[in-house]
N, C-alpha and C positions, 0 to 999 in steps of 0.2 A: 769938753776935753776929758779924755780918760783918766784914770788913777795911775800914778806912777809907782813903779813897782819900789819893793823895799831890797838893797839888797842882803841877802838871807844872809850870809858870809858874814857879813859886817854887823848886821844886828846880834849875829849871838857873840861876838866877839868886843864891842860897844856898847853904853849905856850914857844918856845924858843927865847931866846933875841940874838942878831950877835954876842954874843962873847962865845954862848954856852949854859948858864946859863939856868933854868929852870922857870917862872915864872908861879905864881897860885893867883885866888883870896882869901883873908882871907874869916875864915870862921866865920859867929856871928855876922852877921848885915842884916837876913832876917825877924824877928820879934822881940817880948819881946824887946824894944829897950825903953822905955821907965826908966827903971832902970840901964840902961848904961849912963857911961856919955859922954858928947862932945868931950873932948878929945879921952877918948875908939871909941868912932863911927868914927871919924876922921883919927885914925890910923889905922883901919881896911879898908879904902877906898883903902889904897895905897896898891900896887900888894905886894904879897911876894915872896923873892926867895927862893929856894928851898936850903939845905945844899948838901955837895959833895956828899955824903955816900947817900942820896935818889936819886939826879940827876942820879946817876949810874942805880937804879932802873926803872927810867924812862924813860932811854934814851933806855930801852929795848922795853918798850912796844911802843914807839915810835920812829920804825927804819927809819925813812923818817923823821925827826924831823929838 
C-alpha cells in the first residue's frame, strides 16, 4: 500500500503535543492591535488546544502526526 499524503495546510498550521493532543496558534494578534488590550494580547500568545470533536478531524489530515 502506498504512503498517504500529509496534508500540507494542516501541517503548518498544527503540531501534536506527546500525549496526543493537538496544538494551534491563536488567531488575532497580526495587526489592528492597537484597540486590543494587554491582557487580550497576552492570552492570545499562549498555544491553543484544540477540543476532541476537531482533534478527530485533524488527525485525518495528518496521518503521520
Amino acid at each position: 500500500m502506498p504512503k498517504m499524503k500529509t496534508r500540507r495546510a494542516a501541517a503548518k498550521r498544527y503540531s501534536f503535543t506527546g500525549t496526543g493532543k493537538v496544538k494551534y496558534k491563536k488567531q488575532g494578534l497580526r495587526h489592528i492591535l492597537t484597540k486590543k488590550s494587554t491582557k487580550r494580547k497576552r492570552n492570545l500568545r499562549k498555544t491553543g488546544i484544540l477540543s476532541d470533536a476537531e482533534t478527530e478531524r485533524v488527525k485525518k489530515l495528518l496521518p503521520y502526526g
